[in-house]
N, C-alpha and C positions, 0 to 999 in steps of 0.2 A: 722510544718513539712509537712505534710499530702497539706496543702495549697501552701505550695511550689514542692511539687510532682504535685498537681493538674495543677499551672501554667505551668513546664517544660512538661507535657504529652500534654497542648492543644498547647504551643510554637511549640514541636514538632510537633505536627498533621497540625496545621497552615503552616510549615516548609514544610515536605510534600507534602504538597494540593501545595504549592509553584512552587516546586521543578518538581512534576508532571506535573502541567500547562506549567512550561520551556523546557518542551522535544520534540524535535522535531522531524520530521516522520521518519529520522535516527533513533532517540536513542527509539521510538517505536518502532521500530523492531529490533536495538539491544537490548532490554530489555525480546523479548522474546524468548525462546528457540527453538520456531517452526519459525524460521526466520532464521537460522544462516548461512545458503546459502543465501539468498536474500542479505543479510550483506556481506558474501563476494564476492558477484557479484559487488552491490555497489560499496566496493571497488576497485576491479579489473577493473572497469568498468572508473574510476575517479569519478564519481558523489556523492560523500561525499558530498563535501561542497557546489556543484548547491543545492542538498535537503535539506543541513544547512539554506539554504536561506530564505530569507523574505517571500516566497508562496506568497499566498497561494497554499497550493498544494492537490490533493486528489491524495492518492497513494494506488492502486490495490496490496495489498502484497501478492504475491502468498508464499505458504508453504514449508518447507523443502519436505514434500510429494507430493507437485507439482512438485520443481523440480527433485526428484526422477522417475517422472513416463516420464520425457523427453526421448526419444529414445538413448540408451547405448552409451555412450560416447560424448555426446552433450555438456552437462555441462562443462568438462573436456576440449573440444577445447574452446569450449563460456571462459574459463576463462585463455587463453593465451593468452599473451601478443600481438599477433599477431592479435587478435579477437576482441581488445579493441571497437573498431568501431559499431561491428557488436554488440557485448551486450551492449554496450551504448542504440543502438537503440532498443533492446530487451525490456530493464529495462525503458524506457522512455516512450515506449508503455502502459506502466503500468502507467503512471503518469500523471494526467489531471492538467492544471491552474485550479484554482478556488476552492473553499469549499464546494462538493457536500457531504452533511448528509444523509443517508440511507434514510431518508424520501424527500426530494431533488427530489431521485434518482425515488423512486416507484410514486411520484406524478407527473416528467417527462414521465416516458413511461405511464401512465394513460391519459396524456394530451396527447399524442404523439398517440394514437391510438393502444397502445401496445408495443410502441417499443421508445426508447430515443437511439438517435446518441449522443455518446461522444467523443469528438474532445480530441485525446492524444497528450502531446507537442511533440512529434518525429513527429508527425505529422497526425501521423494513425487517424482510429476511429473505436470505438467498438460499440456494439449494447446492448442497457440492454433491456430485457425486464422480462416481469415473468413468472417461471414456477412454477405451484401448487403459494406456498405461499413463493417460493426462486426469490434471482433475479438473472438473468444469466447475464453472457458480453460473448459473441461471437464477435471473432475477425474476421478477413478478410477474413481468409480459413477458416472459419467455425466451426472452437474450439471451446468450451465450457468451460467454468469456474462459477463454482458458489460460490456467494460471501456468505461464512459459520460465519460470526464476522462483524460487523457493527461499525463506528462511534467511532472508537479510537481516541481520542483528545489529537493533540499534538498543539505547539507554533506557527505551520506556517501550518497547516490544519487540514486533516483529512485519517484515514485511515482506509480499509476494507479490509480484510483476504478473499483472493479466492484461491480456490483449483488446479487449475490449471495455468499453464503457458501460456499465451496468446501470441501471435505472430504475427508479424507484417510483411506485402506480403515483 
């Protein structure tokens, strides 16, 4: 008995590890409760199923208290129907080709003299560099976000939790 519990608890944990490896950079941020706007931006936005996709991707997931601190009523038009376009480009901003790891990132702007340009698929680009022992991305106009969670492994990249919402000219 005892050895067939033994088998179903490592089946299960095996299961798991599985199951976790399969999520992709959607269902990491649907899985956590400090996302639940970015999820529904996402959605509203259509790009479900672009982020479903094969990546690789590294996604900038700004917080429910980033977009909190957007100026009053922003969110609120960003998520009409009518705006579908304009948060596309928002949320895409946030979204690089390729698998940049938190260590990627700090060993680019080291090499870079301080600073790593990152080429976003909307097209933009953001600036990382460091402050103290954080690393920042400043966008176009001069925003601020600093990346507070590193290196969340999903099925088609990678994602990092920043505090603010970035924005694209």
């Amino acid at each position: 008995m005892k050895k067939t519990i033994l088998i179903f608890a490592m089946l299960t944990l095996c299961f798991s590890a599985v199951s976790t490896a399969q999520s992709d950079v959607v269902d990491v941020a649907i899985s956590s409760k400090d996302h639940t706007t970015l999820v529904t931006a996402v959605k509203a936005a259509g790009l479900v199923n672009t982020l479903k996709g094969e990546g690789p991707f590294t996604v900038f997931a700004p917080t429910n208290t980033a977009f909190d601190a957007l100026p009053e009523g922003t969110l609120e038009s960003l998520l009409k129907p009518e705006a579908k376009n304009k948060l596309s480009a928002i949320l895409t901003y946030h979204v690089v080709a390729g698998n940049f790891k938190a260590a990627d990132v700090i060993a680019a702007i080291k090499n870079g003299a301080g600073k790593f340009i990152i080429n976003t698929v909307n097209g933009g680009s953001l600036t990382a560099s460091l402050k103290g022992n954080n690393v920042i991305l400043t966008d176009t106009n001069g925003n601020v976000a600093t990346i507070t969670a590193t290196d969340l492994k999903a099925s088609n990249g990678i994602v990092h939790v920043i505090d603010s919402v970035v924005l694209p000219k």
